[in-house]
C-alpha positions as CSV (number, residue, x, y, z in Angstrom):
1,X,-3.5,-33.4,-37.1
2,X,-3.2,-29.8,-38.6
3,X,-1.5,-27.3,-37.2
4,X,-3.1,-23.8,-37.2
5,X,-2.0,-20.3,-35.9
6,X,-4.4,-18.4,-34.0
7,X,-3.9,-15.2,-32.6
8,X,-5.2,-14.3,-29.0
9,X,-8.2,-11.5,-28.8
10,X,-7.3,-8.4,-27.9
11,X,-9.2,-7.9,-24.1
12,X,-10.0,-4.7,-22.9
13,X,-9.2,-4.1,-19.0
14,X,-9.2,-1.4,-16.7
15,X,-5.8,-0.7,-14.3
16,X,-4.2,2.2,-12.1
17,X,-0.8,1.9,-11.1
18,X,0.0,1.9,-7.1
19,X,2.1,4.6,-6.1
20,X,3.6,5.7,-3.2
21,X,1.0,8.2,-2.5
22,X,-1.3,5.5,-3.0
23,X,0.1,3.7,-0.9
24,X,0.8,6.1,2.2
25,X,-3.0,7.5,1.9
26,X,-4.7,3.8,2.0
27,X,-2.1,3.3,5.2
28,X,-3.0,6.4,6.6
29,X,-6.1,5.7,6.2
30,X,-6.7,9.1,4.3
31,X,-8.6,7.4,1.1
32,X,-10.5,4.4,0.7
33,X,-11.1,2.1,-2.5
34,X,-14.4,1.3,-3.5
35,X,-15.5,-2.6,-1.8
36,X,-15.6,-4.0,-5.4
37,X,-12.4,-3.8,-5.4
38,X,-11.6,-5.8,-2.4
39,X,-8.5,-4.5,-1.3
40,X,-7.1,-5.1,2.2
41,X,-4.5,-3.6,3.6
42,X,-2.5,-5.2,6.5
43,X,0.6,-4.3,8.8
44,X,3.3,-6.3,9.7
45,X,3.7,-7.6,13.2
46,X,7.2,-8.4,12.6
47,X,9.6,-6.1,14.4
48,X,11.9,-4.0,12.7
49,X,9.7,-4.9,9.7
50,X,11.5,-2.0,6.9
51,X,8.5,-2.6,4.9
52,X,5.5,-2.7,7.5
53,X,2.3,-1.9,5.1
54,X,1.4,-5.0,3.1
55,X,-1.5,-4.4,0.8
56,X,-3.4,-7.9,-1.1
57,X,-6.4,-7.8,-3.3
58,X,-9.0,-10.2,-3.4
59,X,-8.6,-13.1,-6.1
60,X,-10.3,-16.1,-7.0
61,X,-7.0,-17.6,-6.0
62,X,-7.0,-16.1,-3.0
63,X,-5.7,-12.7,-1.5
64,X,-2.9,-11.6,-3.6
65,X,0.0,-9.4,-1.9
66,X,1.2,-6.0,-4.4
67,X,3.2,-3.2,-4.3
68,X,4.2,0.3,-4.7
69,X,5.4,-0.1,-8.8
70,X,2.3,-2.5,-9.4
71,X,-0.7,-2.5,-11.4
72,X,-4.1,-3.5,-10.4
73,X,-6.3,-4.9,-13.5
74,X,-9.9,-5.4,-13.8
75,X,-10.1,-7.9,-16.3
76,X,-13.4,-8.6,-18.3
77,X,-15.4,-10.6,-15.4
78,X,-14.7,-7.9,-13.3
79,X,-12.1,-10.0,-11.1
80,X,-9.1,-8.1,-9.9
81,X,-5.3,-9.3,-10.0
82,X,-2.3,-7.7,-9.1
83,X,0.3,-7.3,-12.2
84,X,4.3,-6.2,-11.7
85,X,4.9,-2.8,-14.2
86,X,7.3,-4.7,-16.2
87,X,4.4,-7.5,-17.0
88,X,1.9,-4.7,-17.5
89,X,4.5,-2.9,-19.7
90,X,4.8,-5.9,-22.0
91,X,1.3,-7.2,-22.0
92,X,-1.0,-3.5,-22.3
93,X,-0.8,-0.4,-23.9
94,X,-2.9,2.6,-22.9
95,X,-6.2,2.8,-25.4
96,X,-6.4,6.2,-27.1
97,X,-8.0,8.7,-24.9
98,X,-7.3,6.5,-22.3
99,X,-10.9,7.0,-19.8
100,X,-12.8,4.5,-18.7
């Protein structure tokens, strides 16, 4: 046996970063995403909940729980996962001119 070094293709994917605003205006009700992007937005039924907005997305996992701080990527089959900022921070960088 040989070993070889490969190096992983670069993959394009689309992401916006959840804010607080974001956040506040989905619990609000004030914006909605578009349904591919399958996200739900719950509240908590625990009293005295701090945090009482809990937002997933839609995975082939299952529904994955984010927050304010987090990224949501698009990857290139056009499934969604959430990813923390300091994950995003090591594994992207913004393309040049940055649009879709």
């Amino acid at each position: 046996m040989t070993w070889k070094r490969y190096t992983k293709k670069p993959v394009q994917v689309l992401a916006f970063e959840v804010t607080e605003q974001l956040r506040n205006d989905w619990a609000a009700k004030k914006i909605q995403m578009p349904k591919e992007f399958d996200i739900e937005i719950t509240e908590s039924l625990m009293p005295n909940d701090s945090n009482s907005c809990h937002m997933y997305v839609q995975t082939p996992e299952g529904g994955m729980e984010f927050d304010v701080g987090d990224f949501i990527v698009q990857d290139a089959r056009k499934e969604y996962y959430p990813c923390s900022a300091q994950e995003f921070a090591r594994a992207y960088e913004p393309e040049k001119g940055g649009g879709k």
